[in-house]
Structure formats: structure tokens, C-alpha cells
C-alpha positions in Angstrom: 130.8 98.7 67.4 129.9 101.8 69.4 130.7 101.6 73.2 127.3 103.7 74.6 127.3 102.5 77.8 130.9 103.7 78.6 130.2 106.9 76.8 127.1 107.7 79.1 129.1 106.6 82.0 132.2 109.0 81.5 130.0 111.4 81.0 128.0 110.9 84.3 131.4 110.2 86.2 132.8 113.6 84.4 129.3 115.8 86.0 130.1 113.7 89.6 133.9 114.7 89.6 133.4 118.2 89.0 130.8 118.3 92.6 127.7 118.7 90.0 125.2 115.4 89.8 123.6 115.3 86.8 119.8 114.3 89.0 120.5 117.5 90.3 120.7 119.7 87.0 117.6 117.8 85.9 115.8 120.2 88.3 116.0 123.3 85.6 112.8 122.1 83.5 110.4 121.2 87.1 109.0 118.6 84.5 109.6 115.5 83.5 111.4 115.6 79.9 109.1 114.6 77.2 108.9 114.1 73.6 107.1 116.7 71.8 105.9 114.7 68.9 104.3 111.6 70.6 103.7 113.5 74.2 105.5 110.4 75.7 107.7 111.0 79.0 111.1 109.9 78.5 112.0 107.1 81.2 115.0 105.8 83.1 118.2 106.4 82.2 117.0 108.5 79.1 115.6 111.2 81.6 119.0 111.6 83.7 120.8 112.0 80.3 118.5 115.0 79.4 118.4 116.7 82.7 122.7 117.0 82.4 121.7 118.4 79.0 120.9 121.9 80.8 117.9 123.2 78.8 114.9 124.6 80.5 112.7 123.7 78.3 111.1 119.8 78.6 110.3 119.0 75.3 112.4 117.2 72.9 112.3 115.8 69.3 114.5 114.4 66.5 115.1 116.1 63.4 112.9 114.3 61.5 109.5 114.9 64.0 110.4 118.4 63.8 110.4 118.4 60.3 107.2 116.8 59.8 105.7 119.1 62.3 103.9 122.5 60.6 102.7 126.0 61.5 101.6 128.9 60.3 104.9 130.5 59.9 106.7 127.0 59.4 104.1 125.3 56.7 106.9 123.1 55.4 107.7 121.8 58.4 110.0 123.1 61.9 113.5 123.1 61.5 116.5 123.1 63.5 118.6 125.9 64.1 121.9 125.7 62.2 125.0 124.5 64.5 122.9 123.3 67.8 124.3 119.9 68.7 122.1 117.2 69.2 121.8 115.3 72.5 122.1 111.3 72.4 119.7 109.0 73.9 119.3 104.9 73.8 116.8 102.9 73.1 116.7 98.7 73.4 116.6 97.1 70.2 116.3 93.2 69.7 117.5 91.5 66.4 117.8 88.3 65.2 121.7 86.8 65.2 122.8 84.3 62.4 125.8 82.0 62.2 128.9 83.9 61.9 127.5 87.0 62.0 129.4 90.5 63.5 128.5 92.6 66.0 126.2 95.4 64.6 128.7 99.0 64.1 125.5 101.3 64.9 125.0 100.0 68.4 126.7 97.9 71.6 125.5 93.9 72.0 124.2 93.9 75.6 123.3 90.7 75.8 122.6 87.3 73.2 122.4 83.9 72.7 122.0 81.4 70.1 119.6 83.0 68.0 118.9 87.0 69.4 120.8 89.9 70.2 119.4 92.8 72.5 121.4 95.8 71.1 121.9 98.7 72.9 121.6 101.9 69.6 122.0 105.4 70.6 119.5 108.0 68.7 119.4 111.6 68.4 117.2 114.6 69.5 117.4 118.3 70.2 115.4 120.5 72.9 112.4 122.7 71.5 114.6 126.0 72.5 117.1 124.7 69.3 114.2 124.3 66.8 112.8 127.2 65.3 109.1 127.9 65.5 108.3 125.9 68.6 105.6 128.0 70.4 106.3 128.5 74.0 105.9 125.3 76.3 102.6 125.2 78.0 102.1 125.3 81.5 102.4 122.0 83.5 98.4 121.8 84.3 98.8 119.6 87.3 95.7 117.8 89.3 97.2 118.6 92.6 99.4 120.9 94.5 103.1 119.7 94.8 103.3 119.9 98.4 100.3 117.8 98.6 101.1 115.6 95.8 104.0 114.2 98.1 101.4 114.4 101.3 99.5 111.8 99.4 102.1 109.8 98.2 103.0 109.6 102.2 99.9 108.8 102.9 99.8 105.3 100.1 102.8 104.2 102.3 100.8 104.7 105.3 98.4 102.6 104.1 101.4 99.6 103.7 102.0 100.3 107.1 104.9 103.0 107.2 105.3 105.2 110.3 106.3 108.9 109.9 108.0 110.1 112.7 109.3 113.7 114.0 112.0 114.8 116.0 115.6 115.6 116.2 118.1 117.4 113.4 118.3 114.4 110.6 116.0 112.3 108.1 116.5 109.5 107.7 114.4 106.2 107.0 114.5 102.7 109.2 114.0 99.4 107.1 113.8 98.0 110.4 110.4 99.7 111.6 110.0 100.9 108.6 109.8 104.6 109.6 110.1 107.7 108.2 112.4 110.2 110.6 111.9 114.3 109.9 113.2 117.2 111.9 110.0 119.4 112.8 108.7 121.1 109.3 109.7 124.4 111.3 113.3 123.2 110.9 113.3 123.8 107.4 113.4 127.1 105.4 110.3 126.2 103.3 107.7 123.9 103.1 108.7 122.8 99.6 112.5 122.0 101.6 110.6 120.1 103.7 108.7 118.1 101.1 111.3 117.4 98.6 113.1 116.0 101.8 110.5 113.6 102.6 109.6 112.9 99.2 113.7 111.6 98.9 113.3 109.5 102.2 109.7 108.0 100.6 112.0 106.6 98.2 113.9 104.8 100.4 110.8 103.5 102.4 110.5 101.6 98.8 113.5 99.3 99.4 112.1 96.9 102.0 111.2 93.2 101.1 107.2 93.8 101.5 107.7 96.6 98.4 110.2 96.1 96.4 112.7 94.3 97.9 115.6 96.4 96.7 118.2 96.1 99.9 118.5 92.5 99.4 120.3 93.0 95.7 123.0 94.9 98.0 123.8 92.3 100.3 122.2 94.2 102.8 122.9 97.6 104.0 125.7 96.9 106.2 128.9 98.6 104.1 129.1 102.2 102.9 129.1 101.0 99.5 125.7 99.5 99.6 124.5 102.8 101.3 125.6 104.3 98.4 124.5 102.5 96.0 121.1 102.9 97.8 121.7 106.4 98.1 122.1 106.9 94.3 118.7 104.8 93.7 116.8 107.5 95.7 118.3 110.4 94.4 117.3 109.5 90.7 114.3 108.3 91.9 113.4 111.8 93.9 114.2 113.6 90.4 112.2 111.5 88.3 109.1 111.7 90.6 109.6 115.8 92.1 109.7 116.5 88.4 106.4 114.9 87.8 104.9 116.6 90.8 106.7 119.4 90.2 108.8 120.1 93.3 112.1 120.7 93.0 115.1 118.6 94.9 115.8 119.7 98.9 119.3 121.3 100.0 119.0 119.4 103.2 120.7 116.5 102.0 123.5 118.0 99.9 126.7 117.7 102.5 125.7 113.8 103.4 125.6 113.5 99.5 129.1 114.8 99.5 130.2 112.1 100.7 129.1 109.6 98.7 130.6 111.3 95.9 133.6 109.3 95.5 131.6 106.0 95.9 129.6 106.6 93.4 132.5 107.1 91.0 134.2 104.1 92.6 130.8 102.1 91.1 130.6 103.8 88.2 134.2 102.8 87.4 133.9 99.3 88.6 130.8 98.5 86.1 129.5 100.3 82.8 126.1 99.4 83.9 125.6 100.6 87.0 124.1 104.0 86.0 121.7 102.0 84.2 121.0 99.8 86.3 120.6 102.8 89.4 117.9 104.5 86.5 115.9 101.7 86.0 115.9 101.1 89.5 114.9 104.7 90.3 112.1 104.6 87.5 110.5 101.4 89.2 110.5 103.5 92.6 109.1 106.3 91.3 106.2 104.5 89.3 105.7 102.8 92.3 105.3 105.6 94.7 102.5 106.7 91.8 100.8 104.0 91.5 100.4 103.9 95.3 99.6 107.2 96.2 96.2 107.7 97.7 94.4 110.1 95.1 93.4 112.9 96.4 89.1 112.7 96.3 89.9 109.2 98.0 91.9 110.5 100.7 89.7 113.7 101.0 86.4 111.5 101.4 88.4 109.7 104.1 88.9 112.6 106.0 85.2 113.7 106.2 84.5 110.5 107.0 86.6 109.9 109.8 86.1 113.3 110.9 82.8 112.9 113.6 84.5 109.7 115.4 88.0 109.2 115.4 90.3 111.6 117.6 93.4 112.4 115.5 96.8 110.0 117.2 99.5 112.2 118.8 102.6 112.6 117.1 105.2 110.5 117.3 108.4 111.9 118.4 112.3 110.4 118.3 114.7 111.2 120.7 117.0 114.2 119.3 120.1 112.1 118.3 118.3 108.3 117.8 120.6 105.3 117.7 121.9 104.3 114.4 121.6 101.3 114.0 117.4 101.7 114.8 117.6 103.3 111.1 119.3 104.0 108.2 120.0 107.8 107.9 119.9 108.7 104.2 
């Protein structure tokens, strides 16, 4: 019986030991990975794996969907260049379970009982840069800006009744008023800094018990290890929703991330399952964060509308160093 889970997580713990996350090299494609064949986005854990891969290209697709696909100079089908290595994903696989039977060799029992087994199976596919004749990848044809995609995904929370705040040197986000805290936009070298930034602390602004009630599984945020494990939930998430948007991950963060370096190979360690249980966690935030965005004709119609009789409210601003425990600096 194949032990995927530990494989992925060596692998993971390997990227994390050497200083380089894997949700960080996920920024070289600014897209969320995809299959190439069916046009479907790969999710959870599936699109941290091919972000360590280190291909700047998005697309991906077994041998046999590029075998069965055909062009002009390929009429019998793409193939795959001789000697590139494939890259292993997982897929969920139920099946039934009869009396004395053994554990299947082509995959990792996750879970059973009397009469199922969920089964864990690893599969195989290969970027479009290893398969010859794939024409080049077409340009991401997005509906909105990325700096205003996160603008509007800021302004859905809004709506739930998050504040966004301004002042002093670090973001962070407060479950207890459920606040957003940024240093002025000037502070940052970029706009797109300063979007990626808030689009990591929007994903934290997801963990409260009104949304999706995420501290709770932690015990509360009250030990370094939860703030990790926390921590790890947003960055995933931030990489799995910039890439959508296409804005790549802030530098703002990276020495606070440091430190959590060695926690997160502490959990990692401790249980096979956390990595997958930190992706599927950071796929819910970042479908979440979607699906409650304001779209951008709703929120533009709002504007006009408000426009003729309500006076914009004046900023908010936070004293320069606020007290921690008002907030939980991420």
C-alpha cells in the first residue's frame, strides 16, 4: 500500500526546510493551474503540489489526454517529450470493502468501515511546456483588473460588516472587531504590494464564527501554534485566490512568515494530514471570498447611486503601535 500522504508531506516539509514555501513558488504561472483537456481548475491540495512543481506554464494533462489531443502538425495525437518526469497528483476514490479483503497496493485507505473504503490514489500528469505541440497558453482574459478584483472582494466583507482600518507600520486582522488593519497604501512600494497584502488579511477576516468559523477548530487563537496553523490557512488561501485574480503574493509579510517556519514543520511532522487539511481549508476561504465579492456592475451601480446624497465617512485611523491583544497581527 502506497503511503501518499507522507510522500506529499516530506516533500512540503523538504520546500519549508530549505526557507522556500511551496504557496510561494506557486506564484510563477499568476494563474490558477488547470487541466488542459477538460479546462477544469485543479483545487486544494492538488494546486499547492503543482505550484512546487516550478513550471510557468498553468496547464496540465496526463499522457493519455495528450495523446488523444490532435493538431495540424501532431494529427496522431500530442506527445510527451522523452525523459520529462511526470508530476503526481491525488484524487479521492471510494470502493466497496468485502470480508477479508486487503488494503488496495495502488493507493492509501483514508478512511472505512464495514462495507466502504475512501482511498486516497495518486495519478499522473505533465505541464504543457513537456508535451510537444502545445501552442502557447493564452492570455488569462480576466473580467476585472487585479487590484480591483481584491477592492471588491473587500468590499463583499464590508457588506458582512468588516471594518477596514488605516494606520501604523503592521496588518494585521482583529477577530474581535472584526477589522482589517493596513499601514497607509503610501507605505508600500506598489499598489499590487499593497493589495496582495490585504488580499492575505481578507483571508483571515474569513475565520470568525459568523463566516466560517475556522478559529474555533484551533482551540482558539491563544498559542503560537494555533496562529500558525492559522497563518498557513491564509497563505494557501492568498495563493489560490491572487492566482485567480491574478496578483501575485506581497513581500510584506515574508520576515513574520519566518517565523512560523519551524511551526509549520513541527505540524507537518506531528500529522500526515495537516497539509491537507490546511488546503482544503484554504480552498473553502478562497471560494468563499468569491462567492462573496460584490461584482463589479453591482458595486459600480451602487456608487452612482449613492453618489448625489451620501457624504463619503472619514477614514478610520489606528494608533501607530495598537495593542495586541485588540487584534491578531497576521
Amino acid at each position: 500500500m502506497q503511503n501518499i500522504r507522507e510522500e506529499v508531506t516530506n516533500r512540503i516539509i523538504a520546500a519549508l526546510e530549505a526557507g522556500t514555501p511551496p504557496w510561494r513558488q506557486g506564484w510563477l504561472t499568476m494563474a490558477a493551474h488547470c487541466n488542459a483537456s477538460t479546462g477544469q481548475t485543479y483545487k486544494g491540495i492538488n494546486q499547492l503540489i503543482l505550484g512546487m512543481a516550478g513550471f510557468s506554464d498553468n496547464r496540465w494533462m496526463t499522457m493519455k489526454q495528450a495523446n488523444a489531443m490532435r493538431s495540424d502538425e501532431h494529427p496522431q495525437g500530442l506527445r510527451v517529450r522523452k525523459g520529462e518526469k511526470a508530476t503526481m497528483l491525488v484524487r479521492m476514490v471510494e470502493v466497496a470493502k468485502r470480508s477479508g479483503d486487503a488494503p488496495p497496493e495502488d493507493g492509501e485507505v483514508v478512511a472505512e468501515d464495514g462495507k466502504t473504503r475512501l482511498v486516497m490514489k495518486g495519478f499522473h500528469v505533465f505541464n504543457a511546456s513537456q508535451i510537444e505541440g502545445m501552442p502557447p497558453a493564452p492570455k488569462p482574459d480576466r473580467e476585472i483588473e487585479p487590484n480591483a478584483a481584491v477592492e471588491h472582494i473587500i468590499a463583499g466583507l464590508k457588506t458582512d460588516g468588516m471594518v477596514l482600518l488605516h494606520g501604523g507600520d503592521k496588518a494585521y486582522f482583529s477577530p474581535k472587531l472584526d477589522s482589517i488593519t493596513m499601514p497607509e497604501p503610501g507605505a508600500f512600494i506598489t499598489s499590487d504590494d499593497y493589495h496582495s497584502t490585504l488580499l492575505h488579511e481578507a483571508a483571515h477576516a474569513t475565520g470568525i464564527k459568523k463566516r466560517l468559523d475556522r478559529f474555533g477548530l484551533f482551540g482558539g487563537l491563544g498559542s503560537t501554534e494555533a496562529y500558525a496553523r492559522e497563518e498557513l490557512r491564509a497563505e494557501i488561501a492568498s495563493m489560490m485566490l491572487g492566482a485567480s485574480i491574478g496578483i501575485g503574493q506581497s513581500q510584506f509579510h515574508e520576515a513574520n512568515h519566518h517565523a512560523y517556519l519551524a511551526s509549520w514543520v513541527s505540524a507537518l511532522r506531528k500529522d500526515k494530514n495537516e497539509i491537507f487539511k490546511a488546503s482544503a481549508a484554504a480552498q473553502h476561504i478562497s471560494d468563499w471570498l468569491q462567492a462573496h465579492a460584490v461584482k463589479p456592475e453591482v458595486a459600480a451601480t451602487a456608487e452612482v447611486d449613492a453618489a448625489p446624497t451620501v457624504e463619503p465617512e472619514p477614514e478610520a485611523v489606528l494608533p501607530q503601535k495598537p495593542r495586541r491583544r485588540a487584534g491578531m497581527r497576521m
